[in-house]
NUTI-979795 format. One record per residue (C-alpha): residue number from 1; residue in one letter; x, y, z. Coordinates in steps of 0.1 Angstrom, whole numbers. Example, Ala and Ser with C-alpha at 12.3 -4.5 7.8 and 13.67 -1.06 7.14 Angstrom:
! NUTI-979795
{num->1 residuo->a east->123 north->-45 up->78}
{num->2 residuo->s east->137 north->-11 up->71}
//
This chain:
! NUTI-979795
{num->1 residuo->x east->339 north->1680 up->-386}
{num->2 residuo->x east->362 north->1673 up->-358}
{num->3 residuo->x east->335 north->1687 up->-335}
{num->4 residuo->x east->306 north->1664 up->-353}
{num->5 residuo->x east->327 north->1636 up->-345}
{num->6 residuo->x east->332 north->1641 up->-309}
{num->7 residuo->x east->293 north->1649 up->-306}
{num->8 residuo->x east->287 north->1614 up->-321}
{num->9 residuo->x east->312 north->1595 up->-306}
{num->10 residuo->x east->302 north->1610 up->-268}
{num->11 residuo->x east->264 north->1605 up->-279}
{num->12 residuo->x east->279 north->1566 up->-285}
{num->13 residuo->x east->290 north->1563 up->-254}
{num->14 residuo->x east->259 north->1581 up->-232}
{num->15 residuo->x east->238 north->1556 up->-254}
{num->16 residuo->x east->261 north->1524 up->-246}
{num->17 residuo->x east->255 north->1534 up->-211}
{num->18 residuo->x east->220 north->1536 up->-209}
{num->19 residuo->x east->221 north->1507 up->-223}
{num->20 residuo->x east->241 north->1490 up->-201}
{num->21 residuo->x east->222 north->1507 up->-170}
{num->22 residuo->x east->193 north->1492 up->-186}
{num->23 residuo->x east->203 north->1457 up->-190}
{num->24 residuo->x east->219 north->1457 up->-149}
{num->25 residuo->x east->183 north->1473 up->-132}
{num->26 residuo->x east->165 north->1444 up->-154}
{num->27 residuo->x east->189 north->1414 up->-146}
{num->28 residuo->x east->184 north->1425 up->-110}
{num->29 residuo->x east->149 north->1427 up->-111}
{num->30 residuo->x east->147 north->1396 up->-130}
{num->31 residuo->x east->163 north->1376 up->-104}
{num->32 residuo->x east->147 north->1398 up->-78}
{num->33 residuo->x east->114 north->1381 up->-88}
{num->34 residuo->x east->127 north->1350 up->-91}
{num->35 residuo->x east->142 north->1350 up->-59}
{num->36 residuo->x east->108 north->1360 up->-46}
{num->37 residuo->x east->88 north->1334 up->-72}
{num->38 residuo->x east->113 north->1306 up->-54}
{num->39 residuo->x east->102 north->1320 up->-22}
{num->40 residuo->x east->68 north->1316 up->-25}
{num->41 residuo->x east->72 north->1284 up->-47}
{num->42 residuo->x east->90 north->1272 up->-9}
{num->43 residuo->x east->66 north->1287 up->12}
{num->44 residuo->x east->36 north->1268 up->-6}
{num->45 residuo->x east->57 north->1234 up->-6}
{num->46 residuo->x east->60 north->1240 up->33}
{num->47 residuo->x east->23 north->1249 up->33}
{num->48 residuo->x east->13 north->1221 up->12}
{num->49 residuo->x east->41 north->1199 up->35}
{num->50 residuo->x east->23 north->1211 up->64}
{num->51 residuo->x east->-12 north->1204 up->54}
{num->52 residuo->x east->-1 north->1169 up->46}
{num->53 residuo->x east->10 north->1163 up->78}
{num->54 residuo->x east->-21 north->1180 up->92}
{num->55 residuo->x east->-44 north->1146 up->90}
{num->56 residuo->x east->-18 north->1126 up->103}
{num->57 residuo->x east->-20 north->1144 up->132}
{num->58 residuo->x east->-59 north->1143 up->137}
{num->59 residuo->x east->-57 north->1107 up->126}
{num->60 residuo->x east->-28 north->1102 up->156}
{num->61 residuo->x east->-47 north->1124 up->181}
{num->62 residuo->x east->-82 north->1107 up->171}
{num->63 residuo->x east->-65 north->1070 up->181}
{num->64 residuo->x east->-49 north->1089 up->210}
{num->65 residuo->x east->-81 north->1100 up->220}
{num->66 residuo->x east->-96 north->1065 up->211}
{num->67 residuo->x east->-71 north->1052 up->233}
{num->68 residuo->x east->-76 north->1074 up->262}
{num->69 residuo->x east->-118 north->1066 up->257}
{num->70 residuo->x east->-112 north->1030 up->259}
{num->71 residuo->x east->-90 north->1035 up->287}
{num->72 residuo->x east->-118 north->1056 up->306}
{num->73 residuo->x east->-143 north->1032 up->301}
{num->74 residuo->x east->-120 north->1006 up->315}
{num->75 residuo->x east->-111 north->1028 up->347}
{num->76 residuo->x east->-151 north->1036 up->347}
{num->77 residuo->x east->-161 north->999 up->347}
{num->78 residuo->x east->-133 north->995 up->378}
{num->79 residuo->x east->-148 north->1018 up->398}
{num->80 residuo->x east->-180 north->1008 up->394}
{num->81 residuo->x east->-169 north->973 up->406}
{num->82 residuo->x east->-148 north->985 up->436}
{num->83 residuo->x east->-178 north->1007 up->444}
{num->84 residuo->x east->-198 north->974 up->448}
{num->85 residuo->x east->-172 north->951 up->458}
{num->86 residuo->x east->-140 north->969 up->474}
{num->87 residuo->x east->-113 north->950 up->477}
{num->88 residuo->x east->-116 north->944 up->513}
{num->89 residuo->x east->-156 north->939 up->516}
{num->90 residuo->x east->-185 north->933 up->501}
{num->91 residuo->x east->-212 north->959 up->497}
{num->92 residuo->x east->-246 north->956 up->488}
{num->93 residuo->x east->-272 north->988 up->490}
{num->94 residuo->x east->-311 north->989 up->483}
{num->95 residuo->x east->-334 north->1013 up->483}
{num->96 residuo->x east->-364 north->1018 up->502}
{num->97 residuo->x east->-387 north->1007 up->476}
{num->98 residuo->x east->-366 north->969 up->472}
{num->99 residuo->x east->-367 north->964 up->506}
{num->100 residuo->x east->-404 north->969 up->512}
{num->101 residuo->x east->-403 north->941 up->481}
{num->102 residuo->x east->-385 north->922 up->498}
{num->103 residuo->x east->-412 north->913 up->521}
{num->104 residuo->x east->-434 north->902 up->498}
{num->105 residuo->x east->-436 north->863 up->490}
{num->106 residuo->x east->-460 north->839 up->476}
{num->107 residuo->x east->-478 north->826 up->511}
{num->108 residuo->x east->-493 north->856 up->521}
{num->109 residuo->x east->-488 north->848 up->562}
{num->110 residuo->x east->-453 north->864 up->572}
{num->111 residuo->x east->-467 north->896 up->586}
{num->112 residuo->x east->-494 north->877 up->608}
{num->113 residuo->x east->-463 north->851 up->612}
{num->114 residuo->x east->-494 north->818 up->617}
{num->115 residuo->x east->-506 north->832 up->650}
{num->116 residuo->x east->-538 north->814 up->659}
{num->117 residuo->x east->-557 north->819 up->690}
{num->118 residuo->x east->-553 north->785 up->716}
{num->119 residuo->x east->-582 north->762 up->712}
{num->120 residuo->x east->-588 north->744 up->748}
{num->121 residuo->x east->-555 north->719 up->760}
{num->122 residuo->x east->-534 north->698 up->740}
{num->123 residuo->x east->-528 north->670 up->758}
{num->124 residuo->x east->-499 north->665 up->734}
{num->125 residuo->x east->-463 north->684 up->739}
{num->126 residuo->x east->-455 north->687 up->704}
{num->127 residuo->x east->-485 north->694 up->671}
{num->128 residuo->x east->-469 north->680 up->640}
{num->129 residuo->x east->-485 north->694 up->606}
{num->130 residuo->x east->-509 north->669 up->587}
{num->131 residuo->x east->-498 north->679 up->548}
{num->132 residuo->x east->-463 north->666 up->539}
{num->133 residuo->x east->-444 north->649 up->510}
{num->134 residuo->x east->-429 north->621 up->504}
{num->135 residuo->x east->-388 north->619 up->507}
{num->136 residuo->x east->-372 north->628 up->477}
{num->137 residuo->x east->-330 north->626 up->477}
{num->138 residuo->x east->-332 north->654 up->444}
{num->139 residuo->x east->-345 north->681 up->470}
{num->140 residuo->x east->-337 north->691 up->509}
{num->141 residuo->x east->-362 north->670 up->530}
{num->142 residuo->x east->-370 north->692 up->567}
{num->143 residuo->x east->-396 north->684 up->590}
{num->144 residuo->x east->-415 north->707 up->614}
{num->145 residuo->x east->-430 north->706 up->647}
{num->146 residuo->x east->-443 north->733 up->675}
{num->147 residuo->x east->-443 north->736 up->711}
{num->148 residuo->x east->-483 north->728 up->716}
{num->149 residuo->x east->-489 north->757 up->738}
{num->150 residuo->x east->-481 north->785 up->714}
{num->151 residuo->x east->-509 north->801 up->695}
{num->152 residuo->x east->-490 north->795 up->663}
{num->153 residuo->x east->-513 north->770 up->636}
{num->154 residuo->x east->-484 north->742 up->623}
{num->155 residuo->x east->-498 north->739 up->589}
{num->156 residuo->x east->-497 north->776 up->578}
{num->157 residuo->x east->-463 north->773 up->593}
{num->158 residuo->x east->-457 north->741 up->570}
{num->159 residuo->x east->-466 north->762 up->540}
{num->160 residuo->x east->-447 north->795 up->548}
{num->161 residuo->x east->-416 north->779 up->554}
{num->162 residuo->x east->-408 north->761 up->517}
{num->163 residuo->x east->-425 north->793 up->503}
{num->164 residuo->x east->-396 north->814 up->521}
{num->165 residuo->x east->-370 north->787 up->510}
{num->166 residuo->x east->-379 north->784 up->475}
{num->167 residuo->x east->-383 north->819 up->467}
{num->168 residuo->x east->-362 north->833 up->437}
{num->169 residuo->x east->-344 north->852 up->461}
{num->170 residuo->x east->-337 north->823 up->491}
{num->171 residuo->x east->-315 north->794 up->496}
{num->172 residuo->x east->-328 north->775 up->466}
{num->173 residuo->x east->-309 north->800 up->447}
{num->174 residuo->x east->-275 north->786 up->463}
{num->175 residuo->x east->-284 north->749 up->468}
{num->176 residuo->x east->-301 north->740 up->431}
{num->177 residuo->x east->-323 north->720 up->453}
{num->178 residuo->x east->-357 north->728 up->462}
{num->179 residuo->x east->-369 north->722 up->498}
{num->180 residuo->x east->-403 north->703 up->511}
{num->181 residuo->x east->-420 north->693 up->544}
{num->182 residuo->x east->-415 north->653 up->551}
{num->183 residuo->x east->-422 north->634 up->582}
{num->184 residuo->x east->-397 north->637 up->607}
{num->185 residuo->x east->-385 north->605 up->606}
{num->186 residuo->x east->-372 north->607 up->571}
{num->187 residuo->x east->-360 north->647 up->572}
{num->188 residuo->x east->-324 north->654 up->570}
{num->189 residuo->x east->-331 north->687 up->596}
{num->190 residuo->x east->-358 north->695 up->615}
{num->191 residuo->x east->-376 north->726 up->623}
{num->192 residuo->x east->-388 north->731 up->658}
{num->193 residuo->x east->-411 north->764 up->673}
{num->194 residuo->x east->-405 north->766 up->710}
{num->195 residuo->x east->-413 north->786 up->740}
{num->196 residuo->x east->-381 north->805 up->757}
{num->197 residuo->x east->-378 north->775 up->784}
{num->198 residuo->x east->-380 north->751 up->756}
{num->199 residuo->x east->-354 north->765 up->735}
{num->200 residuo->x east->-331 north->771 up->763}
{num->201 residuo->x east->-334 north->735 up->771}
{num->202 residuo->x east->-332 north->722 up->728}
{num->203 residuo->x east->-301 north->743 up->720}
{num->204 residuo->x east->-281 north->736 up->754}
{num->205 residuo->x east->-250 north->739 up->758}
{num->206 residuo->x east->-256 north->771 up->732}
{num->207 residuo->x east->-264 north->798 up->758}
{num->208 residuo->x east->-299 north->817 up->740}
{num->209 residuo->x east->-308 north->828 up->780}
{num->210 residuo->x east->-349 north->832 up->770}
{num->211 residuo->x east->-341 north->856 up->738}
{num->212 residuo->x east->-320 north->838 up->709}
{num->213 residuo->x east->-330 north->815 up->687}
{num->214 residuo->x east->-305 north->784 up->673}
{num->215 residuo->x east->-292 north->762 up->653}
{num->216 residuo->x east->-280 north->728 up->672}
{num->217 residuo->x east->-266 north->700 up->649}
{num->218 residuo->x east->-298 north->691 up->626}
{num->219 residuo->x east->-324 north->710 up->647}
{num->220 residuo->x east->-335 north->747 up->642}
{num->221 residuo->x east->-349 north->759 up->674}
{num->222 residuo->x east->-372 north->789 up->667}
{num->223 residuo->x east->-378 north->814 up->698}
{num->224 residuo->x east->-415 north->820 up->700}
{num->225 residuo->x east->-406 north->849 up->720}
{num->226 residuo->x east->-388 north->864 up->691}
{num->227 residuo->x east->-413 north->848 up->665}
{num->228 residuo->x east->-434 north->870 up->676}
{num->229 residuo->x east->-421 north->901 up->686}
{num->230 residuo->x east->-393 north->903 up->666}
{num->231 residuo->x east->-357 north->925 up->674}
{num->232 residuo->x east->-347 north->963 up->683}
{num->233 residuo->x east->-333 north->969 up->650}
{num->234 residuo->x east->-358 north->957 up->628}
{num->235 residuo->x east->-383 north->983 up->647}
{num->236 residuo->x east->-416 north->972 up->636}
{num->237 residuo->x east->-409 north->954 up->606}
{num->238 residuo->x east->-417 north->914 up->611}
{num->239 residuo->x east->-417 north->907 up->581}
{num->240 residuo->x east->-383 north->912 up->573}
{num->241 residuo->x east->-376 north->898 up->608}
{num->242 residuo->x east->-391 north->863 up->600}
{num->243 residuo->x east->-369 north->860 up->567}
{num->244 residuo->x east->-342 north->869 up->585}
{num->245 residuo->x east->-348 north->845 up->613}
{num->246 residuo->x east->-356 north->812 up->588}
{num->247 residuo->x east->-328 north->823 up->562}
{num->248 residuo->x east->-301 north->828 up->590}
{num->249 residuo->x east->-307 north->794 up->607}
{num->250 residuo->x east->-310 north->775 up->576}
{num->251 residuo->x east->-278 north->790 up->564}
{num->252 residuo->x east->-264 north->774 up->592}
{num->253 residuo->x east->-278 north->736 up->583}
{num->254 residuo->x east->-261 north->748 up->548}
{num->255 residuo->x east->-226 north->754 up->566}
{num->256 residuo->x east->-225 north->789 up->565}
{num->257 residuo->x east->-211 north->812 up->595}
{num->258 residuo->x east->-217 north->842 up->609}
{num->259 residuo->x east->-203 north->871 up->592}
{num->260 residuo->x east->-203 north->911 up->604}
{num->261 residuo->x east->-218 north->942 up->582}
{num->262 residuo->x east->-197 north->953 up->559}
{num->263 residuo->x east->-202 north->986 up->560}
{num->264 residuo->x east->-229 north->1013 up->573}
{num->265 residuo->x east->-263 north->1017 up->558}
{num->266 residuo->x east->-254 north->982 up->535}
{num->267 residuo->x east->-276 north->954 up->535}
{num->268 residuo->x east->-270 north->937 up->561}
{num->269 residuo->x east->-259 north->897 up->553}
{num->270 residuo->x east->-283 north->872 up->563}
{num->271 residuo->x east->-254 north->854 up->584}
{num->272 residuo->x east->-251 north->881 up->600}
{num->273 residuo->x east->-267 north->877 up->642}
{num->274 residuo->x east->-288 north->906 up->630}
{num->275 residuo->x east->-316 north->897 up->666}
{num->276 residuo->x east->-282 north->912 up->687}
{num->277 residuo->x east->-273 north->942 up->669}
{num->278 residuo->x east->-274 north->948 up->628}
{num->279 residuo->x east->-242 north->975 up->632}
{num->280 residuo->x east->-253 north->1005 up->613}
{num->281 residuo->x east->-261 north->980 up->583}
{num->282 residuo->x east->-300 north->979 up->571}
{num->283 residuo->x east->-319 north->948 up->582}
{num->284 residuo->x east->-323 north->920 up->557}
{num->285 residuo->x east->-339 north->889 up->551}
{num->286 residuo->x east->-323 north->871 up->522}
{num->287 residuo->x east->-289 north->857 up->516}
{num->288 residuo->x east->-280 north->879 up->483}
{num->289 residuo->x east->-245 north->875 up->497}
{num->290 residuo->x east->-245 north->841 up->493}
{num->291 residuo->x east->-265 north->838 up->457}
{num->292 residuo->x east->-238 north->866 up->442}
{num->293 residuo->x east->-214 north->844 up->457}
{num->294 residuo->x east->-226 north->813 up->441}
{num->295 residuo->x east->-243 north->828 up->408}
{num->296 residuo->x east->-207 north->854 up->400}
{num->297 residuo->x east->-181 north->832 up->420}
{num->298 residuo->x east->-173 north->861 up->440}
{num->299 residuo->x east->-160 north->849 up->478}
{num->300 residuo->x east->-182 north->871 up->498}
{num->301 residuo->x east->-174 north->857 up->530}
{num->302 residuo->x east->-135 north->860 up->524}
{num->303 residuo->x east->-140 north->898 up->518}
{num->304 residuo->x east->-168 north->901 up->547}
{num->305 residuo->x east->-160 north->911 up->583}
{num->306 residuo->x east->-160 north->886 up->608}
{num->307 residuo->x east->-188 north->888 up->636}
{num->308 residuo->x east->-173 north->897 up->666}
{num->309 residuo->x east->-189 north->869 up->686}
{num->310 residuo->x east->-201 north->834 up->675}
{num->311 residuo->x east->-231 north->825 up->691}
//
């Protein structure tokens, strides 16, 4: 009996210790996994955290990046403009294809420039031209007249001339006016073809010695000499010569002063003394400096060089 007892008793205990063993290995496993449920519960808020903030970033980046496109585009359209206009100078280029355009205007007589073969004396000094208009204060009234013994005819002359003037691209651009042949006695300047003697004699004291051309107070004294065969830079090319030669000397009646090139291989500006030397710029026969500076209010001839001589 005494031996049952102790037999049940010490079974009692192994079985209260199972028991217990039991109930410790399943409270620790129990808050093993929900230490490790916790764990993962954090991991996934962080995740989920993190994949909130995740479009706020793109969204910042994207208006970053918006930013920095806007900003490019500004610094783009800068350089564009300094390109054409650095701050120091203005630049104008063309290409080969707009400056052979260039010579082409309404009157079809620039590249023959109105020579005529002489007919017989003049008895007369000077030919005026028969076909003019009648004085009108709403445009710029110029008269013309030629030395009679050049073989140049005065009325193709009297139509070339406004047709150079009033082209798109000339001084009409930068007066608002448009220009017409008048009789001399009511033109506000007058245009005047001469042989070298003559025009050394009409623009005196200006020295032209034979070879220049001028501009003296309301007269514009046109070299035949260089009417006809034009300047070393131009090569070739009269055309271009003859726009140049009208457009530079009117620009002077306008006010305008002489001005250097602004930089090689540019156009070169119409108030430029492009007969002397055209400086490594490309001969030209229009004043686009003037018309951007009129038509953009851009001051051209504050950022242009100064010619070296003023003649």
């Amino acid at each position: 009996m005494n031996s049952n007892l102790r037999l049940g008793v010490l079974l009692t205990i192994l079985i209260s210790i199972s028991a217990f063993s039991y109930f410790i290995f399943f409270r620790d496993t129990v808050s093993e996994q929900v230490a490790i449920e916790n764990e993962i519960q954090t991991s996934t808020t962080i995740s989920s955290t993190s994949t909130t903030l995740k479009p706020e970033n793109t969204t910042s980046t994207s208006t970053s990046t918006s930013t920095s496109t806007s900003t490019t585009t500004t610094t783009t359209t800068t350089t564009t403009t300094t390109t054409t206009i650095p701050p120091n100078q203005t630049v104008i280029y063309a290409t080969a294809q707009e400056i052979n355009n260039s010579k082409k205007i309404s009157y079809d007589y620039l590249k023959g420039g109105c020579k005529e073969d002489l007919i017989g004396d003049i008895e007369e000094e000077w030919v005026l031209p028969y076909e003019l208009f009648i004085f009108n204060e709403e445009k710029i009234n110029f008269s013309l007249k030629l030395d009679s013994s050049l073989g140049l005819n005065v009325e193709c002359l009297g139509k070339l001339i406004p047709s150079i003037l009033n082209d798109s691209r000339g001084w009409i651009k930068v007066t608002d006016k448009e220009f017409q042949l008048v009789d001399n006695s009511e033109s506000e300047f007058e245009f005047i073809f001469a042989s070298p003697e003559k025009t050394d004699e009409l623009c005196f004291p200006l020295e032209t010695n034979g070879i220049y051309s001028c501009r003296n107070e309301e007269q514009i004294v046109i070299n035949y000499f260089r009417w006809i065969n034009g300047a070393i830079d131009f090569g070739s090319d009269m055309e271009t010569y003859r726009l140049y030669l009208i457009n530079h000397e009117v620009g002077h009646i306008l006010g305008w002063g002489h001005v250097g090139c602004p930089k090689e291989d540019a156009l070169a500006p119409v108030m430029m003394q492009q007969s002397k030397s055209t400086m490594g710029c490309v001969p030209y026969g229009w004043p686009i400096y003037e018309i951007i500076e009129k038509e953009f209010g851009i001051d051209t001839y504050s950022l242009l060089p100064e010619s070296e001589e003023d003649s």
